[in-house]
NUDRENDO-238644 format. One record per atom (N, C-alpha, C): atom name; x, y, z. Coordinates in Angstrom, 2 decimals, decimal comma. Each point is the difference from the previous one (the first is absolute). Layout:
BEGIN
R   lumdren         X         Y         Z
R        CA         X         Y         Z
...
//
This chain:
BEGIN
R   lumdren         X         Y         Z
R         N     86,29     21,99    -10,58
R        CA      1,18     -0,84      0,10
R         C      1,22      0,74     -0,52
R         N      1,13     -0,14      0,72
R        CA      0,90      0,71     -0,72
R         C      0,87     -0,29     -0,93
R         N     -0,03     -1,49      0,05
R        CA      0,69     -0,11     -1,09
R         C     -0,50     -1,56     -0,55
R         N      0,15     -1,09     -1,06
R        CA     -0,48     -1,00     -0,05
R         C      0,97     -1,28      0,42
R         N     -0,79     -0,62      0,60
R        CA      1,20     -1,43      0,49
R         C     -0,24     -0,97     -1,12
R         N      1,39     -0,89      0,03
R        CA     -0,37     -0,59     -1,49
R         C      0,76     -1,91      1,26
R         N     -0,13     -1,21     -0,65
R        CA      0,40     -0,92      0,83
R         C      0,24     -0,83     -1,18
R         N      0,88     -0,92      0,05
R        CA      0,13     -1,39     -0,52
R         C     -0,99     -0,63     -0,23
R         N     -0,77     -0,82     -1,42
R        CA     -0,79     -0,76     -0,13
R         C      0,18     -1,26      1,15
R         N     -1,28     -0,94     -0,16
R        CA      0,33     -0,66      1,45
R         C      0,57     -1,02     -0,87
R         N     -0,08     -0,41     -1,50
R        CA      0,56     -0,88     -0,64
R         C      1,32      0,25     -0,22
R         N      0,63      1,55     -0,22
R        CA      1,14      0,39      0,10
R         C      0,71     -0,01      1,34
R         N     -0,31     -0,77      1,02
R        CA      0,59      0,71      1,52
R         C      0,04     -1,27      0,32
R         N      1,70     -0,27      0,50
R        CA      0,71     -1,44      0,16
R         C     -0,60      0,18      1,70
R         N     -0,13      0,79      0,47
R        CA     -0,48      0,10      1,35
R         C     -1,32     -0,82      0,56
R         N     -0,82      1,00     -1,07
R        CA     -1,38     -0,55      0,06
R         C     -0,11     -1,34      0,05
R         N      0,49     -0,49     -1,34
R        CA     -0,08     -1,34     -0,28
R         C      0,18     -0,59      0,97
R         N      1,29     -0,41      0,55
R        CA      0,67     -0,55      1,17
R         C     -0,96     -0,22      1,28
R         N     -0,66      1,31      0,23
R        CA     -0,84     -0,14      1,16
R         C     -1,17     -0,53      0,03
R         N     -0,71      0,28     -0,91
R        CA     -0,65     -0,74     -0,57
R         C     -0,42     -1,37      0,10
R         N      1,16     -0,63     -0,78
R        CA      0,39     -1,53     -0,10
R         C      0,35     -0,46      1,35
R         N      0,56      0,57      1,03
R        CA      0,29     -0,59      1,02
R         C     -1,45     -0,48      0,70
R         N     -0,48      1,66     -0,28
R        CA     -1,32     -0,13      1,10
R         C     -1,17     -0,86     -0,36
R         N      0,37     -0,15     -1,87
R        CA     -0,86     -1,50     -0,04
R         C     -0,02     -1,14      0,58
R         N      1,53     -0,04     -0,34
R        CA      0,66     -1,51      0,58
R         C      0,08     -0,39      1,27
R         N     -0,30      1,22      1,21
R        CA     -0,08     -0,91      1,09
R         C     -1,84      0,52      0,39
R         N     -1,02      0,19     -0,91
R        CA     -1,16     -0,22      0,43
R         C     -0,04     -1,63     -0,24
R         N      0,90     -0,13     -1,45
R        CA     -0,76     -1,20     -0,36
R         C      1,07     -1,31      0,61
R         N      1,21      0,33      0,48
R        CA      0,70     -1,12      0,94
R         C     -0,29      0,06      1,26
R         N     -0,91      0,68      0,22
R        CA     -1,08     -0,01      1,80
R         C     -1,22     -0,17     -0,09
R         N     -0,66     -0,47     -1,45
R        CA     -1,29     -0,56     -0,37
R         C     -0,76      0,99      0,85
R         N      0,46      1,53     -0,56
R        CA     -1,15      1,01      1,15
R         C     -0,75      0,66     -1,45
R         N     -1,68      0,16      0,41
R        CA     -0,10      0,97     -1,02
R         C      0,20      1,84      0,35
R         N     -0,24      0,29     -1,01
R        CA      0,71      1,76     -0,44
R         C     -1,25      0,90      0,37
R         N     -1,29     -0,68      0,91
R        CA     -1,29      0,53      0,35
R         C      0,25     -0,66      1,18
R         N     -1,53      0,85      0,82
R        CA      0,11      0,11      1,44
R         C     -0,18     -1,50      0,60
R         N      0,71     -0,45      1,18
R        CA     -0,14     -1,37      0,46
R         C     -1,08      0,22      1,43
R         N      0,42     -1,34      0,29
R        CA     -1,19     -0,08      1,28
R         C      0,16      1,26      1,01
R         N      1,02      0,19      0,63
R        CA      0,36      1,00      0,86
R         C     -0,46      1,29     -1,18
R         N      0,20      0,37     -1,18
R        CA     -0,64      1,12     -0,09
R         C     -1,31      0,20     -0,35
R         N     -0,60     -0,98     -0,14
R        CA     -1,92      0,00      0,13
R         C     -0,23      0,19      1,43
R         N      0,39     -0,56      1,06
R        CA      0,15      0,16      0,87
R         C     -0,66      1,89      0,65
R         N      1,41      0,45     -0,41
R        CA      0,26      1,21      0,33
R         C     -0,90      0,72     -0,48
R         N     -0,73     -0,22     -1,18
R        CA     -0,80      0,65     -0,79
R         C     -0,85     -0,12      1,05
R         N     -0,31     -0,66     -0,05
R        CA     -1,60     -0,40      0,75
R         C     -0,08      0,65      1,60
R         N      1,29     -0,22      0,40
R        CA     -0,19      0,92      1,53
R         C      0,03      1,17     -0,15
R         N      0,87      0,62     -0,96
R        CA     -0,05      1,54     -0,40
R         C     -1,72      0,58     -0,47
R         N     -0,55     -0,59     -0,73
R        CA     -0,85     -0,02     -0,68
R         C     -1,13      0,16      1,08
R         N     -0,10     -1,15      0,56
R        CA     -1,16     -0,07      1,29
R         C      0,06      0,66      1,48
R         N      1,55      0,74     -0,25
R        CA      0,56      0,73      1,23
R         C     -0,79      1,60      0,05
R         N      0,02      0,20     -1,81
R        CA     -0,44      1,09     -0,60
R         C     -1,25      0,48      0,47
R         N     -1,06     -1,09     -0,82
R        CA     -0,96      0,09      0,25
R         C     -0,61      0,45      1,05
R         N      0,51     -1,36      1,25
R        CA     -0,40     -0,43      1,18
R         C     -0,17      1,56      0,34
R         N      0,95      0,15      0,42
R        CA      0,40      1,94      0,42
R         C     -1,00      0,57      0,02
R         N      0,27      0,34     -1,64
R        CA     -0,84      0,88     -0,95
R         C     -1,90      0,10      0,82
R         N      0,02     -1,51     -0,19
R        CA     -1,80      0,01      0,70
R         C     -0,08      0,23      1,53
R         N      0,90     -0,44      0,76
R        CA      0,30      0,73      1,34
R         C     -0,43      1,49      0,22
R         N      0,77      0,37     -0,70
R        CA      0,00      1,42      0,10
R         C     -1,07      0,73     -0,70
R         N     -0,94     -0,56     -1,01
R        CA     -1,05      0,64      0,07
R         C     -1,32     -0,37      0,49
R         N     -0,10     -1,10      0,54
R        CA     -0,75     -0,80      1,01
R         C     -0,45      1,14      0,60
R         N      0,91      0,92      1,13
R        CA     -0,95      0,54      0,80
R         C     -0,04     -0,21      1,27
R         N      0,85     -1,14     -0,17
R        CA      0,17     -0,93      2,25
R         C      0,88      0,35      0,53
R         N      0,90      0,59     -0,43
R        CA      1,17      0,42      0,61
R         C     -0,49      1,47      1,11
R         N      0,86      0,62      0,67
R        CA      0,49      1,15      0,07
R         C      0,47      0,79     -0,40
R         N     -0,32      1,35     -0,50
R        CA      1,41      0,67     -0,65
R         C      1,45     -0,06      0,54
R         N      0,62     -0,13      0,65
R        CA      0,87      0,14      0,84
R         C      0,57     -1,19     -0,75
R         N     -0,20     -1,11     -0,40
R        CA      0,68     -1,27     -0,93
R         C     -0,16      0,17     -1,03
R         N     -0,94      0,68     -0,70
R        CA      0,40      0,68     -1,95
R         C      0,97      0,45     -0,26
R         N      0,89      0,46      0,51
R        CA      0,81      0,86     -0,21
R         C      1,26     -1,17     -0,40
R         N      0,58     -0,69      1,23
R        CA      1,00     -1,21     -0,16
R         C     -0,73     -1,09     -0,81
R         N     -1,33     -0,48     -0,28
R        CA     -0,64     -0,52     -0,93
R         C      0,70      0,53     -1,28
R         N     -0,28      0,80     -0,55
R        CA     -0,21      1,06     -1,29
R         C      1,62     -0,40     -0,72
R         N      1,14      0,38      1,82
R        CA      1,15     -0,25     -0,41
R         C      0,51     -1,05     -0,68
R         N     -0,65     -1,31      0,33
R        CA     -0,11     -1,58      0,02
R         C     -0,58     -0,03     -1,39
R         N     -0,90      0,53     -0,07
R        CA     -0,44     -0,14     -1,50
R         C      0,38      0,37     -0,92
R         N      0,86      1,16     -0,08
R        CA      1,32      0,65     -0,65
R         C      0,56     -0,76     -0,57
R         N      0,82     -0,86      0,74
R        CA      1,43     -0,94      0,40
R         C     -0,67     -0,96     -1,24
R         N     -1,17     -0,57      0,64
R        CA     -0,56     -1,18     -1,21
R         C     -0,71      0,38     -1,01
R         N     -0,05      1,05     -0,23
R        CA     -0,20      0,73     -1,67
R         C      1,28     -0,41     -0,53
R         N      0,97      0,88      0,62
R        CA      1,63      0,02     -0,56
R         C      0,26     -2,06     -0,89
R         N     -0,53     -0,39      1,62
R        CA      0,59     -1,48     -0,13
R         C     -0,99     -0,94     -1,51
R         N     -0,50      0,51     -0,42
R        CA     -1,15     -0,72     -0,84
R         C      0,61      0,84     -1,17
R         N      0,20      1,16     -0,09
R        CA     -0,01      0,89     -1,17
R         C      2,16     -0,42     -0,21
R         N      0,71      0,08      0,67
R        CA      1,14     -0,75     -0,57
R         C      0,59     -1,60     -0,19
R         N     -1,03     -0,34      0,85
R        CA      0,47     -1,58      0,11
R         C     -1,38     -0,71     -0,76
R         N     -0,83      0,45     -0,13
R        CA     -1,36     -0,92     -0,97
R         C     -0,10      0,90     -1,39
R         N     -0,31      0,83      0,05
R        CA     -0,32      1,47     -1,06
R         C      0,90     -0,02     -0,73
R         N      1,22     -0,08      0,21
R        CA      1,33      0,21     -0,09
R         C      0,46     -1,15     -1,44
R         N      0,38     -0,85      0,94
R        CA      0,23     -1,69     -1,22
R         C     -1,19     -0,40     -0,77
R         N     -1,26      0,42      0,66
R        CA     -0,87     -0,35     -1,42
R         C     -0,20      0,99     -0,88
R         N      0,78      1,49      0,06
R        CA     -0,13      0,39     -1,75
R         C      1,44     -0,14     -0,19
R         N      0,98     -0,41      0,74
R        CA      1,05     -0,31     -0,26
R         C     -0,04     -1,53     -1,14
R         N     -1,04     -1,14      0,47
R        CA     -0,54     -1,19     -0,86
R         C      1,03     -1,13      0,58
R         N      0,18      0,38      1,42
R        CA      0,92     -0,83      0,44
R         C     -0,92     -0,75      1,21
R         N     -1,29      0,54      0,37
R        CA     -0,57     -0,52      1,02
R         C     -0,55     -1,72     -0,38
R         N     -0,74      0,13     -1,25
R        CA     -0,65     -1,79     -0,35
R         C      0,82      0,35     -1,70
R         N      0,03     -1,46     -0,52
R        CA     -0,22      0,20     -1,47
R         C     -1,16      0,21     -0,56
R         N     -0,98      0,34      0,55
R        CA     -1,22     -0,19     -1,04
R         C     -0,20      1,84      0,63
R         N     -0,04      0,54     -1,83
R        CA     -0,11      1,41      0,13
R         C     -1,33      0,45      0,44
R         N     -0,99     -0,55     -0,13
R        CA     -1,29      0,30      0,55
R         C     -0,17      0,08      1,73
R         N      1,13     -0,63      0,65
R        CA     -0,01     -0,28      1,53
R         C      0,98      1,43      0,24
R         N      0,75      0,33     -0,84
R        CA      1,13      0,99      0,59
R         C     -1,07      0,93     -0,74
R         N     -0,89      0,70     -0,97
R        CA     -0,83      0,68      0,06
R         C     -0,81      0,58      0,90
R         N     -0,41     -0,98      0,91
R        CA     -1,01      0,15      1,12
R         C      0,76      0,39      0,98
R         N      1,03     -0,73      0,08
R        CA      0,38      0,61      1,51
R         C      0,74      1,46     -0,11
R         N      0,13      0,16     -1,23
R        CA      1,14      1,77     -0,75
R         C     -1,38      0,54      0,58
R         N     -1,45     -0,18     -0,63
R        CA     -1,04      0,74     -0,04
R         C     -0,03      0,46      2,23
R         N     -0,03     -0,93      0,17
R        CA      0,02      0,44      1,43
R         C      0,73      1,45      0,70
R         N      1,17      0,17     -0,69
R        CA      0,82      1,30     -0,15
R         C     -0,91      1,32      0,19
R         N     -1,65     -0,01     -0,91
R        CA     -0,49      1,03     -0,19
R         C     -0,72      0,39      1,39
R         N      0,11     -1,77      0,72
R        CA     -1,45      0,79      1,20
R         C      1,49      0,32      1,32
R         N      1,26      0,48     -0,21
R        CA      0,87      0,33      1,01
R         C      0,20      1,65     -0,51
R         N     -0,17      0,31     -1,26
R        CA      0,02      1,23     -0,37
R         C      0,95      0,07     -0,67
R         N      0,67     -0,91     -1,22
R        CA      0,61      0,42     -0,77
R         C     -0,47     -0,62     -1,66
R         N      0,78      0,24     -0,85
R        CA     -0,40     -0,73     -1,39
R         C      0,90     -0,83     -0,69
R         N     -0,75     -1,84     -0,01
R        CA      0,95     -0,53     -0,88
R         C      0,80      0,11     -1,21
R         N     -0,63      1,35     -0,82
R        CA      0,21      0,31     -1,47
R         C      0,54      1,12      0,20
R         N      0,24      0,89      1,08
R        CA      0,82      0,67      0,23
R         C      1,23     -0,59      0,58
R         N     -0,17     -0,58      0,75
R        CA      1,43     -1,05      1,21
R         C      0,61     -0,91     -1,63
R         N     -0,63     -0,62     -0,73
R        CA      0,41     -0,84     -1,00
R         C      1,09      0,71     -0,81
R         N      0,16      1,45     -0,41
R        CA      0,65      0,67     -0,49
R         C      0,75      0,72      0,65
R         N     -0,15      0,79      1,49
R        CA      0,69      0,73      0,40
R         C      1,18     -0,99      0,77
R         N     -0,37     -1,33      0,57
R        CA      0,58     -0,55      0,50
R         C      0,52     -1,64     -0,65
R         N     -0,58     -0,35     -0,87
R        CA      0,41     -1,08     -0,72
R         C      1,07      0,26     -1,06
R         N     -0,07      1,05     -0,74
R        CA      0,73      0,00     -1,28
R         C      0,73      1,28      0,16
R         N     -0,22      0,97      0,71
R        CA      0,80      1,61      0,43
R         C      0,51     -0,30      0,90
R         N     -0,42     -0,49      1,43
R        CA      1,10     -0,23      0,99
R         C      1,25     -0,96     -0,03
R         N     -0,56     -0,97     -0,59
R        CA      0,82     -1,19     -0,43
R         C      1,21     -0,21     -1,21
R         N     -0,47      1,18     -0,84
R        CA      1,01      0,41     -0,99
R         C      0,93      1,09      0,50
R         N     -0,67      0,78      0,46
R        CA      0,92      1,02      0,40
R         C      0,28      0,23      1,62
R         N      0,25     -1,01      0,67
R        CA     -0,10     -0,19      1,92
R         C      1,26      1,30      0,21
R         N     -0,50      1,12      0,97
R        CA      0,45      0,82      0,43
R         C      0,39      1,01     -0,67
R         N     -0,13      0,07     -1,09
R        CA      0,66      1,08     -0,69
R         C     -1,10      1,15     -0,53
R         N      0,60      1,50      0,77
R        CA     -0,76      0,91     -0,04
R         C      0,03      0,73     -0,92
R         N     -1,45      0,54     -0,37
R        CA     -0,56      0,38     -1,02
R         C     -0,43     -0,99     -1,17
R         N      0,08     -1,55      0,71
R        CA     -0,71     -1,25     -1,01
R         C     -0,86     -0,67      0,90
R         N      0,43     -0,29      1,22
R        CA     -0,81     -0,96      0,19
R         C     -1,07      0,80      1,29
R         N     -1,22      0,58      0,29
R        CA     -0,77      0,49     -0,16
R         C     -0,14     -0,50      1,76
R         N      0,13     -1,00      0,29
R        CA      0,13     -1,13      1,49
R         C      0,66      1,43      1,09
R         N      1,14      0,49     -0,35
R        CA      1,09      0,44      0,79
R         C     -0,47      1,74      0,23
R         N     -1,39      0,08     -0,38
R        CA     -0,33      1,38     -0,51
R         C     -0,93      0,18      1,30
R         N      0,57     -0,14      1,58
R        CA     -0,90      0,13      1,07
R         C     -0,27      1,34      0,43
R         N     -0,66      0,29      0,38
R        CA     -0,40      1,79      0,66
R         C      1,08      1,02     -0,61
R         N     -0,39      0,28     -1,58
R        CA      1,42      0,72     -0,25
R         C      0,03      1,50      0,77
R         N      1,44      0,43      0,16
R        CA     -0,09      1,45      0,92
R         C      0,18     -0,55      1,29
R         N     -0,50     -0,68      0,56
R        CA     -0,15     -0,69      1,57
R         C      1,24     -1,32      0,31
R         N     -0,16     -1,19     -1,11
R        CA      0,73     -0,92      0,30
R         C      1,18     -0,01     -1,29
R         N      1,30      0,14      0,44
R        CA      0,72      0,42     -1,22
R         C      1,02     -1,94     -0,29
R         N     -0,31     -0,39     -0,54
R        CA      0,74     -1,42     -0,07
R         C      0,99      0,05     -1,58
R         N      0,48      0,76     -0,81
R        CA      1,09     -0,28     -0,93
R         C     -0,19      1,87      0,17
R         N      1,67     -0,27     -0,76
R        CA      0,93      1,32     -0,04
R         C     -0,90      1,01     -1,27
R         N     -0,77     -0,22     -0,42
R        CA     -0,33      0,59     -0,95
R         C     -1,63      0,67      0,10
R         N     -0,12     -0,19      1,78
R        CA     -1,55      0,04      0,03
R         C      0,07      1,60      0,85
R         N     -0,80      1,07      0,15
R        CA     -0,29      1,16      0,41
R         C      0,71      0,06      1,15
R         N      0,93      0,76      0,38
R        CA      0,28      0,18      1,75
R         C     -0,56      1,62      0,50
R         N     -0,67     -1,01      1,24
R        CA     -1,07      1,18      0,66
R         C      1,19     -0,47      1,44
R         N     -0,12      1,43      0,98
R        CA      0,69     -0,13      1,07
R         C     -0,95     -1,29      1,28
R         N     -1,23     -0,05     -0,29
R        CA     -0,98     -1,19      1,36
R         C      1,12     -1,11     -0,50
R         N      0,72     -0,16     -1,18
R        CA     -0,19     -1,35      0,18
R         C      1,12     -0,45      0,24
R         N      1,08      1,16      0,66
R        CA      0,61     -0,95      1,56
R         C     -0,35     -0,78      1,11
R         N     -1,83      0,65      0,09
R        CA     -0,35     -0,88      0,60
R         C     -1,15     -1,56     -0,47
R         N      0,12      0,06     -0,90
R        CA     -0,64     -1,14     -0,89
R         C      0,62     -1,55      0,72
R         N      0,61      0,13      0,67
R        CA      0,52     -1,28      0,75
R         C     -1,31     -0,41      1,22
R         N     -0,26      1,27      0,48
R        CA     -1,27     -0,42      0,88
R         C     -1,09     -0,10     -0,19
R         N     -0,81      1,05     -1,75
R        CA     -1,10     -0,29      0,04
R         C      0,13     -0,66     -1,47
R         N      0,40     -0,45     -0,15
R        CA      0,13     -1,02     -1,50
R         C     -1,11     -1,02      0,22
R         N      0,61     -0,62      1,33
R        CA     -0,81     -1,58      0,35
R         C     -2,18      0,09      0,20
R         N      0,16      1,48      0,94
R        CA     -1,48      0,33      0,29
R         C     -0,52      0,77     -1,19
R         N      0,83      0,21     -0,62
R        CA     -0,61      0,66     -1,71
R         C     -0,66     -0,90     -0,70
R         N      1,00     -1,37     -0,38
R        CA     -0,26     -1,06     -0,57
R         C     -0,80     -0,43      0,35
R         N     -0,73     -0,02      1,46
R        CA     -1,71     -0,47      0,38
R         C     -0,57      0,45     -0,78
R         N     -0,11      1,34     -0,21
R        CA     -0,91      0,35     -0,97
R         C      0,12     -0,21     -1,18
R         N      0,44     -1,07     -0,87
R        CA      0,09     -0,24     -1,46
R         C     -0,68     -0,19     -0,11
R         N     -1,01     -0,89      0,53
R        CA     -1,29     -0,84     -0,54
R         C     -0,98      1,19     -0,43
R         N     -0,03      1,17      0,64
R        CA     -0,82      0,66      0,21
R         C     -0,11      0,94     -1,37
R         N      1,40      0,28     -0,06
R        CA      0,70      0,57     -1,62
R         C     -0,62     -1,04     -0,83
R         N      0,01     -1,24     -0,23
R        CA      0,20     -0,79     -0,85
R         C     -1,94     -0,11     -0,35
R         N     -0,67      0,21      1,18
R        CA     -1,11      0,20     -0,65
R         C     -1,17      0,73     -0,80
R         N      0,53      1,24      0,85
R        CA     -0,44      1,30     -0,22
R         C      0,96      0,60     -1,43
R         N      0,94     -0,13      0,01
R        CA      1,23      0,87     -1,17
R         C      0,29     -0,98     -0,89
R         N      1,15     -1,23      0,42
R        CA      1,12     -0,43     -0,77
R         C     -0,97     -0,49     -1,28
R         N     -0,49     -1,18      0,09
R        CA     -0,87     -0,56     -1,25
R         C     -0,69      0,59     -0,92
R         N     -0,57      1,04      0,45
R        CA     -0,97      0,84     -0,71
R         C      1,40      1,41     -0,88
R         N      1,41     -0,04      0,19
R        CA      0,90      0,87     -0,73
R         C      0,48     -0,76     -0,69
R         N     -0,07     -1,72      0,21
R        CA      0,93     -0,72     -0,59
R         C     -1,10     -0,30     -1,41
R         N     -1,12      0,50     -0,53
R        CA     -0,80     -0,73     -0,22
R         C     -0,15      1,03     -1,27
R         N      0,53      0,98      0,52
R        CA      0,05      1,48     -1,14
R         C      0,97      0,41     -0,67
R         N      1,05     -0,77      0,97
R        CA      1,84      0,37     -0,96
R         C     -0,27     -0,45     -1,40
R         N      1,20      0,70     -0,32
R        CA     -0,20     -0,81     -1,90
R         C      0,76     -0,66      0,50
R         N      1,16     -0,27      0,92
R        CA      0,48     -1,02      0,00
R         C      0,30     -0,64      1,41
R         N      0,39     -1,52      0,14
R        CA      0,17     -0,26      1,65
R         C      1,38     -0,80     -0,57
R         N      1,06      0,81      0,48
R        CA      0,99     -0,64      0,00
R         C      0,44      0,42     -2,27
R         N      0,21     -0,86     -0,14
R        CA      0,50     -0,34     -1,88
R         C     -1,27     -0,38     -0,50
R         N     -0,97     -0,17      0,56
R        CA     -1,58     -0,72     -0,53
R         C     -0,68      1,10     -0,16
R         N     -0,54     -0,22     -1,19
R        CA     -0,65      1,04     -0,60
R         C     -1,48     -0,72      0,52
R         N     -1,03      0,59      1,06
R        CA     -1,34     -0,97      0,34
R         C     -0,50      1,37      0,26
R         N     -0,31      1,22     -0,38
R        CA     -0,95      0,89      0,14
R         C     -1,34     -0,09      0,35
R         N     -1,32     -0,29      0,14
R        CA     -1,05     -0,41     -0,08
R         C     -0,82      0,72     -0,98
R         N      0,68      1,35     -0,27
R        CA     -0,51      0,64     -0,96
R         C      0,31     -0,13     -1,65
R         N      1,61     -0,86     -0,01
R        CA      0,44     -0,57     -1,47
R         C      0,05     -0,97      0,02
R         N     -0,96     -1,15      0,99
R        CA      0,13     -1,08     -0,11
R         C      0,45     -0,74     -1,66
R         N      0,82     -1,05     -0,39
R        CA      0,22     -0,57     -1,15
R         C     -0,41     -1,58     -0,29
R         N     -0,08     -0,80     -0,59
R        CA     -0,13     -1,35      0,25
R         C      1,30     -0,41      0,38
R         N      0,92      0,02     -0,27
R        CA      1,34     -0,29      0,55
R         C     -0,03      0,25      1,29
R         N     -0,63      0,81      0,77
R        CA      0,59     -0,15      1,45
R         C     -1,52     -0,81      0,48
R         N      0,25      0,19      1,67
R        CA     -1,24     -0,33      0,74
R         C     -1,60      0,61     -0,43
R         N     -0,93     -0,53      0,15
R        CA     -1,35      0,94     -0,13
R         C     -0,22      1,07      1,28
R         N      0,60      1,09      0,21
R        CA     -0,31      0,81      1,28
R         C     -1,58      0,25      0,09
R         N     -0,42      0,25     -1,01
R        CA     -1,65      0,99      0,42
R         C     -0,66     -1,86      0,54
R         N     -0,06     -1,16      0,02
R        CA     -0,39     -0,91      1,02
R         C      0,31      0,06      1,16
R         N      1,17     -0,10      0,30
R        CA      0,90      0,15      1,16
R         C     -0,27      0,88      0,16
R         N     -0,23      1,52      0,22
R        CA     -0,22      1,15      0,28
R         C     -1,42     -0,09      0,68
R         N     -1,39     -0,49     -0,77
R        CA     -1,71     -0,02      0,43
R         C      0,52     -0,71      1,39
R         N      0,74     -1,50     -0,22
R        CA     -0,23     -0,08      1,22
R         C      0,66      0,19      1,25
R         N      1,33      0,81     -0,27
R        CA      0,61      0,52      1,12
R         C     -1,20      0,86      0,13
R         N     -0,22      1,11     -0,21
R        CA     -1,19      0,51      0,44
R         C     -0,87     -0,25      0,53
R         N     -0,46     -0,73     -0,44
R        CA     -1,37     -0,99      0,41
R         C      0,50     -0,76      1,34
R         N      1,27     -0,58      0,35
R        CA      0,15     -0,58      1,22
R         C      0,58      0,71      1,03
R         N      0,50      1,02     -0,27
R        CA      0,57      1,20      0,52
R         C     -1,17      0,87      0,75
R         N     -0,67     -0,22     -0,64
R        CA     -1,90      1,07      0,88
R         C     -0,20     -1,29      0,81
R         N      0,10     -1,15      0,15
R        CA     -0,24     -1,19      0,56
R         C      0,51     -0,01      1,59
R         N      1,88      0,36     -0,65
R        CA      0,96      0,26      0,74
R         C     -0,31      1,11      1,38
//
């Protein structure tokens, strides 16, 4: 990091407050709750069973090869759709109130190929504290050398053309994300300002060496 970002307490920040209070006041003058409603169980459940459905399609065996391929693509799409829109708000703790329900469905995260206890830190408390800003927030750190997105990141001459293969690069994240990203994020001493090593684990932070057996363990699954 190059240098340290420092922010307004949220008790010190007339901003915060303000927004805050608004966004209470019209959950609770639209009698809506601040967790998922009918339309988003909904969604869960088609995403969810869209997944699957696929998923057993395609290793069934009935098909043709000639439809795996746009299959595979389809099944892509509803990884994505489960892993930001279900995966997503329940370690966010915005999907149910009852933390044991947003547990289960975070846990689902592991069989798309990523880690809730990695996503919980790199993207709950690092992306969210520090949104866009390079050399903090860890999110904006895509194919470095290849995809150059802030003024402060490597310039290689391809990536005049990074306008055309940015998009077919980004197919392959998942692929990064299973094989590489989790398993580096898991060794840093740090992700983001969080000190979660797995090797200095502390009681103050998360327990990594749990979280770790069974990324592993579902990852050989994977």
């Amino acid at each position: 990091m190059s240098q340290k970002v420092k922010f307004s307490s949220a008790s010190g920040s007339r901003f915060y407050a303000t927004v805050r209070s608004r966004v209470d006041q019209f959950f609770s003058q639209h009698q809506l709750s601040q967790h998922a409603n009918a339309y988003m169980w909904g969604k869960t459940v088609f995403f969810l069973t869209g997944f699957t459905g696929i998923y057993l399609v395609i290793i069934s065996g009935l098909l043709p090869i000639w439809m795996l391929l746009p299959l595979a693509a389809v099944l892509g799409m509803f990884s994505a759709f489960v892993g930001f829109n279900v995966c997503h708000d329940a370690i966010h703790g915005s999907l149910s109130g009852n933390k044991k329900v947003n547990k289960l469905f975070g846990f689902i995260f592991n069989l798309i190929g990523a880690n809730p206890y990695v996503w919980s830190i790199t993207h709950n408390v690092v992306h969210h504290t520090y949104t866009n800003i390079p050399g903090h927030d860890e999110d904006i750190e895509v194919a470095p050398g290849l995809i150059r997105i802030a003024e402060e990141d490597q310039v290689n001459r391809i990536q005049r053309y990074q306008h055309w293969y940015a998009f077919p690069l980004y197919s392959l994240a998942s692929l990064s994300w299973v094989f590489r990203k989790d398993y580096v994020k898991f060794f840093q001493k740090k992700l983001g300002h969080i000190k979660a090593n797995i090797l200095s684990w502390s009681i103050s932070t998360y327990l990594p060496i749990k979280d770790f057996i069974i990324f592993c363990l579902l990852y050989c699954l994977y």
